[in-house]
N, C-alpha and C positions, 0 to 999 in steps of 0.2 A: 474583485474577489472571486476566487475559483468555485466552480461546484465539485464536489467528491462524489463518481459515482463508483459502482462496482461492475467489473467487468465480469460478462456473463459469457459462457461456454454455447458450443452451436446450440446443445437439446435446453438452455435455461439455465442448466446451474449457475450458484454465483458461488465461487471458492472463497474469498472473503469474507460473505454472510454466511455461510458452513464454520469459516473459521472465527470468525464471533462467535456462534452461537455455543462452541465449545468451550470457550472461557467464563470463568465465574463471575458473577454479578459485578463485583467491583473492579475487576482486570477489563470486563466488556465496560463498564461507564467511561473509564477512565482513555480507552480507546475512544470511545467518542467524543470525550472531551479532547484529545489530541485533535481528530480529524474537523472537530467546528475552529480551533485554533488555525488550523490548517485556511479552511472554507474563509473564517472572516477576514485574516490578516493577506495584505498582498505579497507581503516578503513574510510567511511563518518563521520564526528562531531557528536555527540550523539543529541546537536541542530535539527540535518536534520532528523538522522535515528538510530533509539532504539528498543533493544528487549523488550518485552512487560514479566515483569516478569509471574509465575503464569499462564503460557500460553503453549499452545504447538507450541513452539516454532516459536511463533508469531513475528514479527518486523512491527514495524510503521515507516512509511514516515511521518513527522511533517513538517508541515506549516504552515505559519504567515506571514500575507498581511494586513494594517494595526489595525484593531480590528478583523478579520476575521482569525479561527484558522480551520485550513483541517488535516483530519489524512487519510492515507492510508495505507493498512494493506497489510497482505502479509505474505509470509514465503519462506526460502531460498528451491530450488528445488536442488542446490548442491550450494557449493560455489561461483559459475559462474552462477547461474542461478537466481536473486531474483523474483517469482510470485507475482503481487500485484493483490489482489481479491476483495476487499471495499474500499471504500472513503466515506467521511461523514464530516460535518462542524461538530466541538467539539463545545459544548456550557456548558461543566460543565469541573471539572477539571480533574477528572477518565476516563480513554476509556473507553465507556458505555459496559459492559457485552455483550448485543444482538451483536455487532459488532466484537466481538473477535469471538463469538461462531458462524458467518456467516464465517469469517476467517478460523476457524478450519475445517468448514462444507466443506466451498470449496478445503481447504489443501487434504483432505479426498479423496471428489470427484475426486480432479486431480491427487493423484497417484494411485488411483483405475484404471482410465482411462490411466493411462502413462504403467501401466503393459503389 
């Protein structure tokens, strides 16, 4: 079973726990309740959590609260370890490009940094 963490910026930010903390009480439970689905199951519902074709090897956290849809991106740092780096309310049906390529930027960043 994976751990979720959140991936953090060189000075500390975490853009993920910034982007919780601006959602409302029950848009944030219900992300967490996705992400422990994520953490205990070994293969998560494709519903919760999908690799992002046409990516480097990007994965989404998928959420839906009742008209309100959240993507949060990421990429595996080994099998055990899933990095979530963006969050973003979806408002069209594509994960918008700028948001994969923040994903990638920071995949980047963090194993440059983990060496």
């Amino acid at each position: 079973m994976p751990t979720v963490i959140f991936y953090e910026t060189e000075n500390g930010t975490a853009p993920v726990k910034e982007f919780l903390d601006e959602l409302l009480p029950k848009q944030a439970q219900k992300v967490v309740w996705v992400l422990q689905i994520i953490q205990e199951k070994k293969h998560p519902p494709v519903q919760y959590f999908k690799k992002l074709v046409n990516t480097d090897e990007i994965w989404e956290a998928r959420i839906q609260i009742s008209g309100d849809i959240f993507r949060i991106l990421g990429f595996m740092d080994t099998e055990e370890i899933v990095v979530l780096t963006n969050g973003f309310a979806k408002k069209t049906q594509k994960t918008p490009q700028q948001e994969i390529e923040i994903a990638e930027s920071r995949k980047k960043d963090y194993f440059a940094r983990k060496a």
